[in-house]
Residue frames as a rotation matrix with the C-alpha (Angstrom) as fourth column:
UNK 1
-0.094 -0.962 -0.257 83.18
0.113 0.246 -0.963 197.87
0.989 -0.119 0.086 69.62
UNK 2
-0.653 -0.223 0.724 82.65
-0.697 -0.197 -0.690 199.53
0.296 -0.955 -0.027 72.71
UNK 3
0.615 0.759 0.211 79.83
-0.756 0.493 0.430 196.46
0.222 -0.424 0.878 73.35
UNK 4
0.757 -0.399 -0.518 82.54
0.088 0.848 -0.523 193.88
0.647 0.350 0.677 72.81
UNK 5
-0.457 -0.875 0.158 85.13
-0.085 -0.134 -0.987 195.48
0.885 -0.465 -0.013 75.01
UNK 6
-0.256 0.235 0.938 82.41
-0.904 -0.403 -0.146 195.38
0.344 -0.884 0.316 77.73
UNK 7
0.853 0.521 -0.044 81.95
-0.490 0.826 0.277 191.83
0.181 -0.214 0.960 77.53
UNK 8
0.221 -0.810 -0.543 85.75
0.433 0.580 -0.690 190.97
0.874 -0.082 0.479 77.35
UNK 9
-0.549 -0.685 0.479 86.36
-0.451 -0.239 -0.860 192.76
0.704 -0.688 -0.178 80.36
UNK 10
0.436 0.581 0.687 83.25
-0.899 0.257 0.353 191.39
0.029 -0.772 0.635 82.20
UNK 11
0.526 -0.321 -0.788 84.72
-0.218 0.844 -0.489 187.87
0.822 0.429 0.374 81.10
UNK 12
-0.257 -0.955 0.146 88.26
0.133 -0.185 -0.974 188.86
0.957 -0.231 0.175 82.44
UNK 13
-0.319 0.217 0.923 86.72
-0.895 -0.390 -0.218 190.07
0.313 -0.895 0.318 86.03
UNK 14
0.699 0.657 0.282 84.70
-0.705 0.700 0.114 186.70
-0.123 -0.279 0.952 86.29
UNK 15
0.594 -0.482 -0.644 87.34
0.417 0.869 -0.266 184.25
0.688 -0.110 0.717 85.36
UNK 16
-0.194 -0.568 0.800 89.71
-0.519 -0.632 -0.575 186.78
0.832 -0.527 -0.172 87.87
UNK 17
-0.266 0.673 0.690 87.02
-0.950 -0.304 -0.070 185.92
0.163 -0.674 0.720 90.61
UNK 18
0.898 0.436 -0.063 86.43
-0.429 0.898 0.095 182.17
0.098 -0.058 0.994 89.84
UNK 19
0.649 -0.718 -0.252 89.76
0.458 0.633 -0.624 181.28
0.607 0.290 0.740 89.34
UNK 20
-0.275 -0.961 0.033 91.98
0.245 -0.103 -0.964 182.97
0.930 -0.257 0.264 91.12
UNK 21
0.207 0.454 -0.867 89.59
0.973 -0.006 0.229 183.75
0.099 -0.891 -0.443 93.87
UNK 22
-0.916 -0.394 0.074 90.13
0.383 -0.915 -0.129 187.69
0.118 -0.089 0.989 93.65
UNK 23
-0.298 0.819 -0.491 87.57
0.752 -0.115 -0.649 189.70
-0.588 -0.563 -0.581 95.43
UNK 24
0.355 0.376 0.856 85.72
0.927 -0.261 -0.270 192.29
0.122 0.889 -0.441 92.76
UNK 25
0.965 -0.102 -0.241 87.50
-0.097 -0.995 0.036 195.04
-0.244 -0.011 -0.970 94.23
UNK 26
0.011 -0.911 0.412 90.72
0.161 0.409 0.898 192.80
-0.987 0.056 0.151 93.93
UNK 27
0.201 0.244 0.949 89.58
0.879 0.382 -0.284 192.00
-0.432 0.891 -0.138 90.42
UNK 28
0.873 0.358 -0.331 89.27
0.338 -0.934 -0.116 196.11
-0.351 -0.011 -0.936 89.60
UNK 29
0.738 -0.654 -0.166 91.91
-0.463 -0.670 0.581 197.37
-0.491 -0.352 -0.797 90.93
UNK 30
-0.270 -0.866 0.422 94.63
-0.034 0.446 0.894 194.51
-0.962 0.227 -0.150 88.97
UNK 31
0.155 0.300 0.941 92.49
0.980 0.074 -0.185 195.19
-0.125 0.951 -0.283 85.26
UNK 32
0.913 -0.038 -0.406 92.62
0.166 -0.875 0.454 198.74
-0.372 -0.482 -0.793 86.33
UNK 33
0.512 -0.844 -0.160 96.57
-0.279 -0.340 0.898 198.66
-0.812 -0.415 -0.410 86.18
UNK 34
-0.413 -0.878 -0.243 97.92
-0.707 0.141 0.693 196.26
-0.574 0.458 -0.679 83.92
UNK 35
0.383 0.788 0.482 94.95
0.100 0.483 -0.870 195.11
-0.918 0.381 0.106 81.60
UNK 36
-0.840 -0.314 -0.442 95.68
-0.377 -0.248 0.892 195.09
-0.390 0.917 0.090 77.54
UNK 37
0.323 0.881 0.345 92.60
0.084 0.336 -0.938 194.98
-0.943 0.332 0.035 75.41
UNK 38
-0.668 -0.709 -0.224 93.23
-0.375 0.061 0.925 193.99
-0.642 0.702 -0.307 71.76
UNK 39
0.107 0.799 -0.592 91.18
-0.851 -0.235 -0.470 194.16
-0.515 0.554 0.654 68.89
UNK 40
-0.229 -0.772 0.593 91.32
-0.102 0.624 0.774 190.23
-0.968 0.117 -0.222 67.10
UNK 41
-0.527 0.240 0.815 89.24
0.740 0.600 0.302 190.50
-0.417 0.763 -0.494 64.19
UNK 42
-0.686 0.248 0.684 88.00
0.382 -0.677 0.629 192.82
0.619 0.693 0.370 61.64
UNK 43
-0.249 0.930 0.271 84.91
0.315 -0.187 0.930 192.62
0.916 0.317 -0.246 62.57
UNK 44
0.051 -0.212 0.976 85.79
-0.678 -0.725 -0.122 194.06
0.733 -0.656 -0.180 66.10
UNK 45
0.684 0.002 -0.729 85.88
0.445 0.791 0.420 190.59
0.578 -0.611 0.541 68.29
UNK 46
0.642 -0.397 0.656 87.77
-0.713 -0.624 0.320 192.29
0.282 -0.673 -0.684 71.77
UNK 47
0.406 -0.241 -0.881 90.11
0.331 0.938 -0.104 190.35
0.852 -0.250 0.461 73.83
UNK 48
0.811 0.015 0.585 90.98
-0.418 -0.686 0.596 191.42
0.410 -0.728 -0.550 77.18
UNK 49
0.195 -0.880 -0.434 94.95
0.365 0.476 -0.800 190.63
0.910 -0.003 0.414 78.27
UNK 50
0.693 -0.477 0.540 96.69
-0.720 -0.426 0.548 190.34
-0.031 -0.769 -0.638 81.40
UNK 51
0.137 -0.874 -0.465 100.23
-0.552 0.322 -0.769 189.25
0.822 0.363 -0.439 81.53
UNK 52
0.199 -0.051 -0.979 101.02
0.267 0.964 0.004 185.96
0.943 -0.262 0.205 83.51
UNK 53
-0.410 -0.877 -0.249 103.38
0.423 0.059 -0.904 187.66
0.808 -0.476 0.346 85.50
UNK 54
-0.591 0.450 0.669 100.44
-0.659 -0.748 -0.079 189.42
0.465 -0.487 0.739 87.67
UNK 55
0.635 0.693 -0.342 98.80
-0.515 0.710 0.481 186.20
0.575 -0.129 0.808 88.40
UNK 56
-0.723 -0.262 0.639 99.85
-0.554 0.773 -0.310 183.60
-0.413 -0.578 -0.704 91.17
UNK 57
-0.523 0.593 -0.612 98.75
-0.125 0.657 0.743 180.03
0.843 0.465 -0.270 89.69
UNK 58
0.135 0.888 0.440 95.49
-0.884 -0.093 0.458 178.87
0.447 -0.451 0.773 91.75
């Protein structure tokens, strides 16, 4: 599990950073706050959530 949660958040930081253009301390500091990680599948598959409302569209 705890591999899987480190890849959904590395994901989450990189699309942050490509898309939205957020600098990696930007990135941090807004997963930091108001991230939600969620378990989708048995078999421990991760997902890493941030709510729209924290996002300006690109």
């Amino acid at each position: 599990m705890d591999f899987a949660l480190r890849e959904a958040n590395s994901d989450m930081l990189r699309w942050l950073m490509e898309e939205y253009k957020l600098s990696a301390p930007e990135a941090n500091l807004l997963m930091g706050t108001v991230v939600q990680n969620k378990i989708v599948t048995y078999f421990g598959t991760m997902a890493t959530l941030i709510p729209r409302k924290y996002l300006e569209k690109p």
